[in-house]
C-alpha positions in Angstrom: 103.1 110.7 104.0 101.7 107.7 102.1 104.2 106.2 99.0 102.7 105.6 95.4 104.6 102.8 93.0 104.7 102.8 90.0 106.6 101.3 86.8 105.8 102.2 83.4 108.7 100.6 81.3 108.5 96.7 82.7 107.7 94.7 80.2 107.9 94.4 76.4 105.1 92.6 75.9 103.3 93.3 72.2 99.5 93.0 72.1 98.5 90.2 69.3 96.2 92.6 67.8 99.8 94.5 67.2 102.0 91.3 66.3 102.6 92.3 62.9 103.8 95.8 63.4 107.0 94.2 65.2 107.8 90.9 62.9 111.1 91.2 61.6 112.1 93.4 64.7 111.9 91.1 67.6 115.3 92.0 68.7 115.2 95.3 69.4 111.7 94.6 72.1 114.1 92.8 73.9 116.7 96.0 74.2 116.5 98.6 76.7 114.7 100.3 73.7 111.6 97.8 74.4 111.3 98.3 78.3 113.4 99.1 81.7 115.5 96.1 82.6 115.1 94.9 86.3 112.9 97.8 87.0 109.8 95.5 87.7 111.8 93.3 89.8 112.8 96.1 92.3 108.8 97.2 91.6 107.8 93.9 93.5 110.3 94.2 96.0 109.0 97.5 97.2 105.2 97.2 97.0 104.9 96.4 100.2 105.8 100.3 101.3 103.6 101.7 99.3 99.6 102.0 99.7 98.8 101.9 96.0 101.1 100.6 93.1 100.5 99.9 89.6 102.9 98.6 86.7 102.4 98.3 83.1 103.9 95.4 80.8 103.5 96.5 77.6 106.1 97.5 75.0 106.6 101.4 75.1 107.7 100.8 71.7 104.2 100.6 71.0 103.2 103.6 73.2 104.9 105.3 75.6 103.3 105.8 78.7 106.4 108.6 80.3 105.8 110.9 77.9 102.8 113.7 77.1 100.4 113.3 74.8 102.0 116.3 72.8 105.4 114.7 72.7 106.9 113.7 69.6 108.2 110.5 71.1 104.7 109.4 72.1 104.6 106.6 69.4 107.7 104.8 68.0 108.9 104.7 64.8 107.6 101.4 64.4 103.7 102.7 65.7 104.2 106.2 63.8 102.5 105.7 61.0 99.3 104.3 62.8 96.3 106.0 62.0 94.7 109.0 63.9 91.7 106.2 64.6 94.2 103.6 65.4 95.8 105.8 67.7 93.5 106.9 69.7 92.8 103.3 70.6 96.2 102.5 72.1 95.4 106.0 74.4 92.3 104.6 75.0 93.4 101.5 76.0 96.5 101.7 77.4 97.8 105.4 77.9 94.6 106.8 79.6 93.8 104.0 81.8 97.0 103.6 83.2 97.9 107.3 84.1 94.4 107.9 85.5 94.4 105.2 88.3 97.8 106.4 89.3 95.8 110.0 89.5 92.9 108.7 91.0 94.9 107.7 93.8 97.2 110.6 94.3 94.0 112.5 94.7 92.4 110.8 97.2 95.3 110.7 99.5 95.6 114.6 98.9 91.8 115.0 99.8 92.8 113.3 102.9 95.5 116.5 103.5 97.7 113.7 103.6 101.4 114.2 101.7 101.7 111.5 98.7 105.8 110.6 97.5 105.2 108.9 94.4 108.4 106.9 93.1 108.7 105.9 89.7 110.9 103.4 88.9 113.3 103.0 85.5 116.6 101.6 84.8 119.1 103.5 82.3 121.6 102.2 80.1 124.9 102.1 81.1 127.0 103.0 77.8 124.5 105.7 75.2 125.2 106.6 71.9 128.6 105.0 72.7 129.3 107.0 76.0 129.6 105.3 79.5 127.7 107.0 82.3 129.3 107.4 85.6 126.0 106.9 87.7 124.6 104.0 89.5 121.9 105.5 90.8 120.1 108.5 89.4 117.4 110.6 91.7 115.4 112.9 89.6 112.9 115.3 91.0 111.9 119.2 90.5 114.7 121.9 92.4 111.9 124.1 92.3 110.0 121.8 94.6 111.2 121.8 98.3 109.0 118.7 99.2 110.7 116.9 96.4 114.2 118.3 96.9 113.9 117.3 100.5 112.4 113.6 100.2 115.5 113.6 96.9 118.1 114.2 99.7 116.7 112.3 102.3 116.6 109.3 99.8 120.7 109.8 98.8 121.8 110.0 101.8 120.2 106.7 103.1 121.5 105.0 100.3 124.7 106.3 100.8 124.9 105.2 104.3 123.7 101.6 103.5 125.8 101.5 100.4 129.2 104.4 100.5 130.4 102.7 97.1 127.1 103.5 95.3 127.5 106.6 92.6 124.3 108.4 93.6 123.6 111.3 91.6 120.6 113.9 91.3 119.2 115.0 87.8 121.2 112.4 86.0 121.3 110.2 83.6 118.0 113.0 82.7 116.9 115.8 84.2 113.6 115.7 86.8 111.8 118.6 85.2 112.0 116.7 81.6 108.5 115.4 79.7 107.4 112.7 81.9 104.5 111.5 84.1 105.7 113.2 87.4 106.2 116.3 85.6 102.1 116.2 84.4 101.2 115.4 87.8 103.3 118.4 89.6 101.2 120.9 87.5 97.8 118.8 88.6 99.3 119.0 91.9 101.0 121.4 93.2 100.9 121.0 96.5 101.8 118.3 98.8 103.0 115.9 95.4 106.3 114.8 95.1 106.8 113.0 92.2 110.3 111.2 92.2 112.0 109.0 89.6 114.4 106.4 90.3 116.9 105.7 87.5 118.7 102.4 88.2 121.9 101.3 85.8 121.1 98.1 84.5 124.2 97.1 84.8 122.7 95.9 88.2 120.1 93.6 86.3 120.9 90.2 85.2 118.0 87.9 83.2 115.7 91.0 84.0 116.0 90.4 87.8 117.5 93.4 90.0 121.0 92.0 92.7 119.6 91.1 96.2 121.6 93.6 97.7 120.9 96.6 95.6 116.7 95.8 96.6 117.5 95.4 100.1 119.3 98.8 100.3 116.7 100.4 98.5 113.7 99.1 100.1 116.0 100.1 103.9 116.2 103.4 102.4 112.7 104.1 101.2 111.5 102.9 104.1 113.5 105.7 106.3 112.3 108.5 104.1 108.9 107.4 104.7 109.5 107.0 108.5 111.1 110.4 108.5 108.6 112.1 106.6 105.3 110.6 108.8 107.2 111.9 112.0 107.4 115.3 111.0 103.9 116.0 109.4 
């Protein structure tokens, strides 16, 4: 089984083509709104596990790279009223690029017959629409998928071992089979994908930068899954 990173909310960064579109609204880039705290720190930290990796920096305020084309949440209400033309250049450049050389990958690893666990990192917010969540660590994946339900459990319960007082929970704080980039590539590959994503609380993130500890146990427990996984295939 070979592992695929990647990180699609770690940065806020605005193009200075698209300066203008943000003046007055600085603030909010620097909110969870404007990008995944942390989650690019625990990116690094794990790239050496994995045989391919990519992570994008810009703003998904300006588009966002989780979610279909389709999907009404594509642009934000600050790129909305963009024109078609206008549009179709931030795909171009940004969208499209970035989802197919994750693809790329993924399919020549399957064309190898070889297994691919691709982990997609985010962080969550702890407190939404004023409501605390009671999660540290959220594992989303597909119950429909046994590869993914079984690489989902394998991955708990090694962080659970390493770290008992962790609140690890499955489908939470969204749910695996939601509008996303693992849930595109599960219908372009069904078989031998699994397509995991790893919701951090940010509580856990200070200045942008994931604890120590919390990397250490994650990186010990990723690297387990994969061990397990290469032994029995």
């Amino acid at each position: 089984m070979k592992l695929i990173l990647s990180c699609e909310h770690g940065g806020n960064q605005i193009p200075l083509a698209y300066d203008k579109l943000f003046q007055k609204h600085e603030t909010v880039l620097k909110t969870h709104k404007g990008y995944d705290p942390g989650a690019l720190d625990l990116f690094k930290f794990l790239r050496p596990l994995a045989v391919y990796y990519k992570s994008n920096e810009i703003s998904r305020l300006l588009i966002e790279l989780n979610r279909s084309l389709h999907h009404p949440a594509l642009f934000s209400e600050y790129t909305k009223s963009l024109s078609k033309k206008e549009k179709q250049v931030l795909i171009k450049q940004y969208y499209l690029i970035y989802r197919s050389k994750i693809t790329q990958q993924i399919e020549n690893i399957l064309d190898c017959n070889k297994p691919v666990f691709h982990l997609s990192i985010h962080t969550f917010t702890p407190v939404f629409r004023g409501v605390s969540r009671k999660c540290d660590i959220g594992i989303l994946y597909d119950p429909a998928k046994e590869l993914e339900k079984t690489i989902a459990k394998q991955l708990k319960a090694e962080l659970k071992k390493r770290a008992p007082e962790l609140n690890v929970r499955f489908n939470y704080p969204y749910k695996g089979v939601s509008d996303g980039f693992t849930k595109t590539l599960r219908k372009q590959f069904p078989e031998k994908y699994a397509g995991i994503e790893l919701e951090i609380n940010h509580k856990f993130a200070i200045q942008n930068q994931m604890g120590d500890d919390l990397k250490q146990v994650m990186y010990d427990s990723v690297q387990e899954v994969l061990k397990q996984n290469i032994s029995k295939r």
